[in-house]
FIBAKE-625291 format. One record per residue (C-alpha): residue in one letter; x, y, z. Coordinates in steps of 0.2 Angstrom, whole numbers, padded with zeros to 4 digits. Layout:
! residues N
- A/X/Y/Z
...
END
This chain:
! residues 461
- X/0290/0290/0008
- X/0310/0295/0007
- X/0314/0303/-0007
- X/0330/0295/-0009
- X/0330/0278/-0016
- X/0339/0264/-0005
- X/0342/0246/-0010
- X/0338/0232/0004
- X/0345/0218/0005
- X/0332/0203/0007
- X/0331/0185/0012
- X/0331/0178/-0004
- X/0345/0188/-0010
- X/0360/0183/-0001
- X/0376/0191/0005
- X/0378/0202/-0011
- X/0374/0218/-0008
- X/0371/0229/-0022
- X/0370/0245/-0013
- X/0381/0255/-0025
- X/0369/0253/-0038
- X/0353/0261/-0029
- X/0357/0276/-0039
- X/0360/0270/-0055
- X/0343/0261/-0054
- X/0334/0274/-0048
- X/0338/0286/-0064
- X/0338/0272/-0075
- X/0321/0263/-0073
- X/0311/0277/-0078
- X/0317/0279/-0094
- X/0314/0262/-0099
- X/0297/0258/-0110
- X/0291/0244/-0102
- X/0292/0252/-0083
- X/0275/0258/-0076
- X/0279/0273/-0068
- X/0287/0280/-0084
- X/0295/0298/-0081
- X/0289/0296/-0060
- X/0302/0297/-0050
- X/0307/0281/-0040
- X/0306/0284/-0021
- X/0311/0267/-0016
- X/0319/0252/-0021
- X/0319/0235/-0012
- X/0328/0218/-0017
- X/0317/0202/-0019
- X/0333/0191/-0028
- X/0347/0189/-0034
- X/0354/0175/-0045
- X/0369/0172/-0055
- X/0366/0167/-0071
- X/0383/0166/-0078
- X/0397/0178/-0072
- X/0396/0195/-0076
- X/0378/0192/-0075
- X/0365/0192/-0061
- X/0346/0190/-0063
- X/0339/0202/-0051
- X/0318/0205/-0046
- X/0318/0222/-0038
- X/0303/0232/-0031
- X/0301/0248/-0038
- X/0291/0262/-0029
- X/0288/0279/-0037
- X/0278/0295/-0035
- X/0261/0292/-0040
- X/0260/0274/-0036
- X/0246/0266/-0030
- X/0239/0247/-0023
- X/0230/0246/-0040
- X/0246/0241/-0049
- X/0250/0224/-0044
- X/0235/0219/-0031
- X/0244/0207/-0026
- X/0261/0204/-0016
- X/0275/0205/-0027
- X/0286/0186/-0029
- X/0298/0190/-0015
- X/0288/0193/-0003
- X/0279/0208/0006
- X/0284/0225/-0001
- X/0277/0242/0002
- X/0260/0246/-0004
- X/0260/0253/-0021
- X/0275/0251/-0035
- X/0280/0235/-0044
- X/0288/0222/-0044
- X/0302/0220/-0064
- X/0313/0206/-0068
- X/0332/0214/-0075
- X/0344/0205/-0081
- X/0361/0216/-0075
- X/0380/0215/-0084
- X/0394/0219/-0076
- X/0411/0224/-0085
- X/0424/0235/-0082
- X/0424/0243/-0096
- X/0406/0242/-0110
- X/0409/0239/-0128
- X/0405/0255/-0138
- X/0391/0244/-0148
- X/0382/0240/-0132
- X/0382/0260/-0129
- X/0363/0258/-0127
- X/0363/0245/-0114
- X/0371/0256/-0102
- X/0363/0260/-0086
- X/0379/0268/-0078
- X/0395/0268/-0068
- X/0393/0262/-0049
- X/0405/0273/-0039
- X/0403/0269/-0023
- X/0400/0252/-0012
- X/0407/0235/-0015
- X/0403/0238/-0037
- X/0414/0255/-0037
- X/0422/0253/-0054
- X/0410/0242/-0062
- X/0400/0246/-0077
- X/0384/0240/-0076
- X/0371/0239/-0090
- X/0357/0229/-0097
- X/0362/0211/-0100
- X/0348/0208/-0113
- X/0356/0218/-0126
- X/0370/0211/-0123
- X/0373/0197/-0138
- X/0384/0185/-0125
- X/0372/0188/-0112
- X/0358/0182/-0124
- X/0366/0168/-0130
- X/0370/0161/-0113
- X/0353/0163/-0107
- X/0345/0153/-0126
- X/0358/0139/-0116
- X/0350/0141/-0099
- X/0334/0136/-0107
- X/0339/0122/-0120
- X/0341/0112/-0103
- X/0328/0110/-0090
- X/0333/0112/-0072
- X/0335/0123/-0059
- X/0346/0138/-0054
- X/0341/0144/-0036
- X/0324/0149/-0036
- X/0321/0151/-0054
- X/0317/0135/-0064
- X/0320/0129/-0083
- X/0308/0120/-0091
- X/0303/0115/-0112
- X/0293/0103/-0122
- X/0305/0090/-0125
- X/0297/0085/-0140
- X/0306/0100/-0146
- X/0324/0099/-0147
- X/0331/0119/-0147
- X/0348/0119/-0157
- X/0363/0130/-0152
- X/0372/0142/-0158
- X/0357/0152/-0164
- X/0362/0172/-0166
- X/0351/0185/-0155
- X/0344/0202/-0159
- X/0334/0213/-0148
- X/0319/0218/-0155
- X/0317/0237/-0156
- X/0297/0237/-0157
- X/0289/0249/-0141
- X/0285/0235/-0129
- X/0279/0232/-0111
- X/0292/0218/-0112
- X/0307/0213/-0119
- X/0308/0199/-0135
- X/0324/0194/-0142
- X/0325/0183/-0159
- X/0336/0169/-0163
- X/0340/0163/-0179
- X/0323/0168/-0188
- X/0317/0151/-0177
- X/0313/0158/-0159
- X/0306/0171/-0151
- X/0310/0174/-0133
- X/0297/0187/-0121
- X/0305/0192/-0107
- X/0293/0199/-0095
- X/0298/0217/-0086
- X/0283/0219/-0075
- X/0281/0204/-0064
- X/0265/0197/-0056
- X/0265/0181/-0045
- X/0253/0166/-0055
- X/0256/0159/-0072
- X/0254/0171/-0084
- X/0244/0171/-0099
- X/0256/0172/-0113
- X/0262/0155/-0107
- X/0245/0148/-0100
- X/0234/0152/-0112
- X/0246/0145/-0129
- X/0249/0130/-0120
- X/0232/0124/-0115
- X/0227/0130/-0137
- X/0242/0118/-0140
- X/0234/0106/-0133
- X/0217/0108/-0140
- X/0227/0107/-0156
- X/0225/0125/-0161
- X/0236/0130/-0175
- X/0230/0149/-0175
- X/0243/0151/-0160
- X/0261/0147/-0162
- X/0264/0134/-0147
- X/0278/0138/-0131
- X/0295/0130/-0132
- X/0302/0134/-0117
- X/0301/0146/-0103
- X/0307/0149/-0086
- X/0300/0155/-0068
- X/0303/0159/-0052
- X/0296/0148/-0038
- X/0302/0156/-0022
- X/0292/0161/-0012
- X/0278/0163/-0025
- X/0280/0156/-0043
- X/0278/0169/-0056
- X/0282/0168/-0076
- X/0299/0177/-0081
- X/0301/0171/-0098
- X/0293/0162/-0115
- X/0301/0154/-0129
- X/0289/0153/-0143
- X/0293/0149/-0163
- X/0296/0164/-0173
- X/0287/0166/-0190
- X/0300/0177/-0200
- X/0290/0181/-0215
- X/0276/0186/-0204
- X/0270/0203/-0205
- X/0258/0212/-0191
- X/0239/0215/-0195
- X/0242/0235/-0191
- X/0257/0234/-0203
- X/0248/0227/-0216
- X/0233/0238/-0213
- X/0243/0256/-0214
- X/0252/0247/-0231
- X/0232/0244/-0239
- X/0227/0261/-0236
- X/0242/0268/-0243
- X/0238/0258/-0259
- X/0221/0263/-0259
- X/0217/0244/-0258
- X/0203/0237/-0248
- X/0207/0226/-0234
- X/0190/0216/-0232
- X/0195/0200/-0237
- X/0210/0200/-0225
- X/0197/0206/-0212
- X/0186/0193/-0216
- X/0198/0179/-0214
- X/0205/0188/-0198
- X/0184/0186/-0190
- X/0188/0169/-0194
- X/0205/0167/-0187
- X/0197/0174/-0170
- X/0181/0164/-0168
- X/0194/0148/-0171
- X/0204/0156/-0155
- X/0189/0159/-0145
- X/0180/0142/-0148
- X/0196/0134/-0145
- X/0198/0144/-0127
- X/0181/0139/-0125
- X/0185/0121/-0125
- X/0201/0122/-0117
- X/0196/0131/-0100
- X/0180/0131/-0088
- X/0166/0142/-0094
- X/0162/0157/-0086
- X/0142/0162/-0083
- X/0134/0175/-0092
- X/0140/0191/-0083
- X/0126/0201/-0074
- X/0123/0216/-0089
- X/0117/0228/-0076
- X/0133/0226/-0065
- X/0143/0226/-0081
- X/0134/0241/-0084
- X/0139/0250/-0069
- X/0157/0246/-0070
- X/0160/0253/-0087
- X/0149/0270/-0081
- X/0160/0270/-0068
- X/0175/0269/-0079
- X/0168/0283/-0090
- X/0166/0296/-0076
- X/0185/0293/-0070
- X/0190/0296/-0088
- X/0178/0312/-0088
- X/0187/0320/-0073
- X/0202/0316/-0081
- X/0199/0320/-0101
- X/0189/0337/-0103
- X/0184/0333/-0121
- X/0175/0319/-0115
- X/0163/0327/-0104
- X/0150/0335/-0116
- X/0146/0315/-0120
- X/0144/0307/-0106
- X/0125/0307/-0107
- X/0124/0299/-0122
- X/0139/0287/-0119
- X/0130/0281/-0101
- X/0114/0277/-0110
- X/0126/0266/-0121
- X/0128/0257/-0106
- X/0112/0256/-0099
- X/0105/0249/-0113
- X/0115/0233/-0109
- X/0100/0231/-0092
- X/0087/0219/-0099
- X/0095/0216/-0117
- X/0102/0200/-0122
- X/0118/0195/-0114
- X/0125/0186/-0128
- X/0137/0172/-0125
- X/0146/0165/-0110
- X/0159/0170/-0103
- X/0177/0162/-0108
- X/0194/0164/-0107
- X/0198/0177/-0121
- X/0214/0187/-0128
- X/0211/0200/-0116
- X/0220/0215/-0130
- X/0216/0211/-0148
- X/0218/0223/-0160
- X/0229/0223/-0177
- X/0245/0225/-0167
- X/0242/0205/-0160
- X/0240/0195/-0176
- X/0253/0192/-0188
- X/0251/0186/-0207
- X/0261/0171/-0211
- X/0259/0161/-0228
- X/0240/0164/-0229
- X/0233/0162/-0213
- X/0233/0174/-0197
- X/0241/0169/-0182
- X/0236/0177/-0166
- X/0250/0182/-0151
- X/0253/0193/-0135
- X/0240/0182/-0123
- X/0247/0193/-0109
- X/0232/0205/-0109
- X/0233/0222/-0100
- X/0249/0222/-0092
- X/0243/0235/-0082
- X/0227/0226/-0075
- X/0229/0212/-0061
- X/0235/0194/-0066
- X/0219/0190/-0059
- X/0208/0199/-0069
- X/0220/0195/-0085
- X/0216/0178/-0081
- X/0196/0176/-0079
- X/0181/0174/-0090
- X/0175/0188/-0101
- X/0163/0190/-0113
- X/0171/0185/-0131
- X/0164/0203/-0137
- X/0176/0211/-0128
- X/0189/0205/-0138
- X/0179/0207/-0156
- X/0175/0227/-0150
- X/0195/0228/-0148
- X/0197/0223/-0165
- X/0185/0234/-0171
- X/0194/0249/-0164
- X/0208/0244/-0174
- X/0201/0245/-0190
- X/0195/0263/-0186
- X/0213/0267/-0179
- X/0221/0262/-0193
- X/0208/0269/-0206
- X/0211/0288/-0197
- X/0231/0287/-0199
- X/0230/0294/-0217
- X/0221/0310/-0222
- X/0209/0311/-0227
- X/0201/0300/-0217
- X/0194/0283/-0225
- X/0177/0279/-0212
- X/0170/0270/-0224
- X/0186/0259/-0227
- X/0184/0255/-0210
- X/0164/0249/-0211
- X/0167/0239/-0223
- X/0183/0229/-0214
- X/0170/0228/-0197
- X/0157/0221/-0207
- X/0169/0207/-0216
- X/0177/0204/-0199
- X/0161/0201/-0191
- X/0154/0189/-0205
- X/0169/0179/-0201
- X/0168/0175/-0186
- X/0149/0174/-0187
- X/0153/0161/-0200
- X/0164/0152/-0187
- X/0157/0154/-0172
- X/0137/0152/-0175
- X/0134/0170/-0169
- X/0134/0185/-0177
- X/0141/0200/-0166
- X/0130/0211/-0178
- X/0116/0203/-0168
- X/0122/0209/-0151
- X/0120/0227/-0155
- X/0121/0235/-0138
- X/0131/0221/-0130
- X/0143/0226/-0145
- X/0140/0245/-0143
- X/0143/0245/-0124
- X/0159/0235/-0126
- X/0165/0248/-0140
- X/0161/0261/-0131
- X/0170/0254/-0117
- X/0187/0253/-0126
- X/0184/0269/-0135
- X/0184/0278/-0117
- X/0202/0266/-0111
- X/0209/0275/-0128
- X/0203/0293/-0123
- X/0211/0292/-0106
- X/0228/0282/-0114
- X/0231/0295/-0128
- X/0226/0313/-0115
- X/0240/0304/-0104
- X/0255/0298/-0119
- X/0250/0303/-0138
- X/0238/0320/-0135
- X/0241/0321/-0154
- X/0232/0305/-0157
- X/0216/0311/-0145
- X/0205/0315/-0160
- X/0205/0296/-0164
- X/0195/0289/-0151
- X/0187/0305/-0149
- X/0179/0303/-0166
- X/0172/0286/-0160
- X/0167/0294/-0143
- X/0156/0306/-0154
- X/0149/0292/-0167
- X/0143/0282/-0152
- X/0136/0295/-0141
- X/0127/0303/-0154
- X/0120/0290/-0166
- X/0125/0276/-0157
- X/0131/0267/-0171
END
């Protein structure tokens, strides 16, 4: 593959070429957070489509190719059609000015200074307050605007004139607020199908779940493939975050049990809701789920040198799963739950983010897992939140998993106590994903799941 990166015009992007920005791109994407092949080199760039939004602002789908990419990424085509094994498929939103403000100093993606853009500055629209404003408008009406397509629930009039921020949080994706009332995702990393953040709040909606707040309006593309771009969900303003509120109890020295115990509860209202809302899955095959997360541990182990010394004990975590009980069906489920992807509002807990692993397949996002999963995630949270102040608080963290389990037990009808090595596998499982994740971004952070890594090889906890 070229090293240099050059920007092909394609059938669904017209007659404008955007040649002269090939450059800017290609520096510019890898800086951003929410772009798979962070600090790789782009070796290839390839246009899906183009769209005029308003002027001075084009909504573009690029493919992005980089050192180091692999089929693995999106498995699937990306929306405008064929592109080259490997790489991704990312949704910007580009401005164009001929001169930038100095408050949108931060937006800038740089100076095109060759090709039919020589001259123009060109930056990233979403931080752009206009830009943002004009694109709340787009979706207060449904319609159509070349291949991408508005639509809402009419039940729910949007008002104008609402003012937008950027949210600064680190995010695959991009979320802007307006007025305290709305919270717009803008997906980055694009996979044709519907995506989950939009699929999977709607259906709750409909089974009259309150646990999820309920999409307004979003907006896809449909040619050639349909993929979600965008969600338009209510914001809840005094709402604070699960791992927000977590770090502040520790802090205090305050227990968090009772909020974990109303948080069990919150979940199993989620999961039974799914459960009712989409076809039920069978009970997966523990002996073939056992041999998927051994062969997930012994990539991490040829990665992650600390993890090696375990691996015994953490593959007989995982054979115990052949013969024992295998639980519940398998459902729809989050997919990423930990204290990060519930808020606090009032006194109930909301659950968000329904987009699972951004970096796994929309396919595998969207089927059935075991509802265990979901409830191991959570439980890695309490312990990562427990170990972000010294000393460290284990037994803070024992008593939050035993009060978030005897929530959900109490909702649900099953205790996840019960499932010991279908819950130990599953823990295990995600304690090895957080290995790998921290050797590869926050080596600081490694002792953390290391610690778990060593409770449940050893004692198996």
């Amino acid at each position: 593959m070229p090293k240099t990166a050059s920007l092909q015009p394609s059938s669904t992007g017209g007659t404008l070429h955007l040649d002269s920005l090939a450059g800017l791109l290609r520096e510019w994407l890898p800086t951003q957070r929410w772009f798979a092949g962070k600090d790789r080199p782009v070796t290839d760039l390839r246009l899906l489509s183009t769209t005029e939004l308003f002027p001075g602002c084009l909504h573009v789908l690029i493919h992005a190719a980089h050192e180091g990419a692999h089929a693995q990424h999106t498995g699937v085509p990306a929306p405008g059609g064929n592109p080259p094994a490997g790489g991704d498929c990312y949704q910007l939103l580009l401005g164009f000015q001929q001169h930038l403000s100095p408050r949108l100093g931060r937006a800038l993606i740089g100076r095109a200074e060759t090709g039919p853009m020589a001259g123009l500055t060109v930056y990233d629209a979403l931080q752009d307050p206009r830009s943002a404003h004009l694109l709340l408008e787009r979706m207060r009406h449904s319609g159509t605007l070349g291949p991408l397509l508005f639509d809402s629930d009419h039940s729910v009039p949007i008002p104008s004139g609402l003012a937008p921020r950027l949210l600064d949080a680190e995010q695959s994706n991009t979320s802007l607020v307006y007025g305290d009332s709305y919270i717009l995702k803008v997906f980055r990393r694009i996979q044709p199908g519907i995506n989950p953040d939009l699929e999977v709040p709607v259906a709750l909606a409909q089974q009259g779940c309150r646990r999820v707040p309920a999409p307004v309006a979003w907006f896809r593309t449909m040619r050639p493939q349909e993929a979600t771009l965008g969600v338009l969900q209510p914001f809840l303003p005094d709402a604070a975050d699960g791992w927000t509120l977590a770090l502040r109890a520790l802090a205090r020295g305050e227990d968090f049990a009772a909020e974990a115990h109303a948080l069990g509860e919150a979940t199993a209202d989620v999961h039974l809701a799914l459960a009712a809302a989409f076809p039920a899955g069978e009970h997966a095959e523990n002996a073939l789920m056992a041999d998927a997360m051994t062969e997930r541990l012994d990539a991490a182990a040829a990665q992650v040198k600390a993890l090696r010394p375990y691996v015994p004990g953490l593959r007989a975590a995982f054979g115990a799963l052949v013969g024992c009980d295998p639980g519940p069906p398998a459902q729809r489920i989050h997919g990423d739950l930990h204290l990060g992807q519930v808020l606090h509002a009032g006194r109930e807990w909301f659950v968000i983010d329904f987009e699972g692993e951004p970096s796994r397949p929309l396919a595998e996002r969207r089927s059935t897992h075991s509802p265990v999963r979901d409830i191991a995630g959570m439980l890695r949270s309490f312990d990562y939140a427990a170990r972000q102040r010294r000393p460290w608080r284990p037994e803070w963290a024992r008593r939050c998993r035993e009060a978030y389990c005897a929530g959900y037990a109490g909702r649900a009808g099953w205790d996840p106590r019960k499932k010991h090595a279908l819950l130990r596998a599953y823990e295990t499982d995600r304690a090895v994903y957080e290995v790998l994740y921290e050797a590869r971004h926050r080596p600081a952070w490694l002792p953390v799941p290391m610690a778990a890594i060593e409770r449940l090889a050893v004692r198996g906890d």
